[in-house]
N, C-alpha and C positions, 0 to 999 in steps of 0.2 A: 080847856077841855082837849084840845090839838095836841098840845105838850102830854098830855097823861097819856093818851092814846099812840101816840109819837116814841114814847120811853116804853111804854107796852111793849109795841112791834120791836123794838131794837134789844129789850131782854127776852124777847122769845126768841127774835136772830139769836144773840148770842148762847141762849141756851141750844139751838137747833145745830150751831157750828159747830158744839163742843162735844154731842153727841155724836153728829156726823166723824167731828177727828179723831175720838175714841175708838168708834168702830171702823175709822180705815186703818187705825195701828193695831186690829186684833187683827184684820186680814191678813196683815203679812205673815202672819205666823201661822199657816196652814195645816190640816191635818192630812195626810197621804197614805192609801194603802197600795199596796203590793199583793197579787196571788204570787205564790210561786207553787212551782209541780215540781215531785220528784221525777226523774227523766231516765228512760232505762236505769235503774239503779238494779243491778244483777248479781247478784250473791253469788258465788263460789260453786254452787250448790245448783244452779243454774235457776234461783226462783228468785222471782220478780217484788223488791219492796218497791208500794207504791200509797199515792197520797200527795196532799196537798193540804199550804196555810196561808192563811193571811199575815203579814207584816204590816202594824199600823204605826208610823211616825211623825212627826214634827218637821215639816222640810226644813233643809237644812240641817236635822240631827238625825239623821237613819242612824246610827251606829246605839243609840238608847230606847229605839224604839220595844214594840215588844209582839209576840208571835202567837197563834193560835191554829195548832192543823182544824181544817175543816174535815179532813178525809185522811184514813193512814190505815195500809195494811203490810204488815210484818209478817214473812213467811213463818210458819209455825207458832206463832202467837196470834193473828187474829185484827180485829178492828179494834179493840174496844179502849177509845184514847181516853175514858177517863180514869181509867187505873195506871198510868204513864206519868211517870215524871218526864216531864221535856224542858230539855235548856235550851237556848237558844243563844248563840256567839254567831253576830252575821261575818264579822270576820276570818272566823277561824273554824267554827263546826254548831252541826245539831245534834244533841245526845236525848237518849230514850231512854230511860229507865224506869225499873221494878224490880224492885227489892224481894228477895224470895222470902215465902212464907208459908205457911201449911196449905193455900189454896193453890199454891201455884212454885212454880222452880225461878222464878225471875227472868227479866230480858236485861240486855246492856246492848247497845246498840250505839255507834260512837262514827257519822259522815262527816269525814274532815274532808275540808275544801281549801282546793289549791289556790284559791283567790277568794278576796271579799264578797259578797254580795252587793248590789246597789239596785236600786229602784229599776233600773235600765242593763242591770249586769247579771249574765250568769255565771255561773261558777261550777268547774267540775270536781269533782269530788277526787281526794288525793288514795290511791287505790293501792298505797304503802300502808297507811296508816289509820284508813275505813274498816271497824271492825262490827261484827255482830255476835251476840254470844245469848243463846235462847234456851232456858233451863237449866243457867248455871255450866256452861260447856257442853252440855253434852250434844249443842248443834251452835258449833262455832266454826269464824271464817272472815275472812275477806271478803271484797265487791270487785266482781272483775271488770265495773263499768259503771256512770253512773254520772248524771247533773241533778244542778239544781236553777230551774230556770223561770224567766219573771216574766207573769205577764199582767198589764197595767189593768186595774181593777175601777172601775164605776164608783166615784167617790160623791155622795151626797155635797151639798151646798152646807158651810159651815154657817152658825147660827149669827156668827159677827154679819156675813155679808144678807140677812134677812134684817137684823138691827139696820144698820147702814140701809138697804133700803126704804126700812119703813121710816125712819127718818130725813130719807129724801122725800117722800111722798110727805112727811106733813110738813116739810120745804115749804114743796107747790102749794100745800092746804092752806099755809098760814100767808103767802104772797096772796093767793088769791084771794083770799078775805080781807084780807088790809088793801087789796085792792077796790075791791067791795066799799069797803068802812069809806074810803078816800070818798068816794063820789057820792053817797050817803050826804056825807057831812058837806059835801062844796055846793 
């Protein structure tokens, strides 16, 4: 009866380790967000686009992550980002477009950045080659100023390290019952 009881406890170890080593090798592979702001960014025209998105990544892979403004306002277009195409290239630039159509004249909107983006990097915007163009030309232009800049955002606990916990907790649950069982039985 020692021996069954015995082999019990040492496959519930081994089952408890195997989850514990699981979920510390999901850990390393973290999810991380980034806010970033547009920062004086000054059109030509002396009005102010502004706005703000989140960058969500994989540490260790910023450059494949992916973007979502929470906040954007376009001079003479307006707030309304769910009619915008936005690309995102953290290395090279953020482009805005709308395609013209009977409701509307279109935006093309094109902040190229003189440097990368990183979690920890801003970037200023290269003010040769930042353009904007709002109904089709007829309010186009440069940016005679302009970043784009990071500020670290409040990242929930990922669901590997609640795993990993809750299976250190039935660790202790299962030592302490087999602790239990021992002195039962003797």
């Amino acid at each position: 009866m020692k021996n069954g009881l015995a082999n019990r406890q040492k496959l519930a170890y081994t089952i408890i380790t195997l989850v514990l080593l699981s979920s510390l090798s999901t850990l390393t592979a973290q999810a991380a967000v980034v806010r970033y702001t547009l920062d004086n960014v000054i059109q030509d025209d002396n009005q102010q686009m502004t706005g703000s998105f989140l960058w969500n990544y994989t540490e260790g892979d910023f450059e494949n992550g992916s973007g979502v403004f929470t906040e954007l306002y376009i001079p003479d277009y307006g707030s309304d980002i769910s009619a915008l195409t936005i690309t995102f290239d953290v290395a090279n630039s953020i482009e805005f477009s709308l395609t013209a159509n009977i409701n509307n004249q279109g935006v093309d909107v094109t902040l190229f950045l003189l440097s990368p983006l990183g979690p920890a990097q801003s970037a200023d915007l290269d003010l040769t080659r930042s353009k904007y163009a709002i109904e089709v030309g007829s309010r186009a232009g440069n940016y005679q100023s302009g970043s784009i800049t990071p500020e670290l955002a409040a990242v929930p606990a990922p669901a590997a390290l609640w795993l990993f916990l809750s299976g250190l907790t039935g660790l202790f649950g299962i030592t302490k019952w087999a602790g239990r069982n021992r002195q039962t039985t003797s």
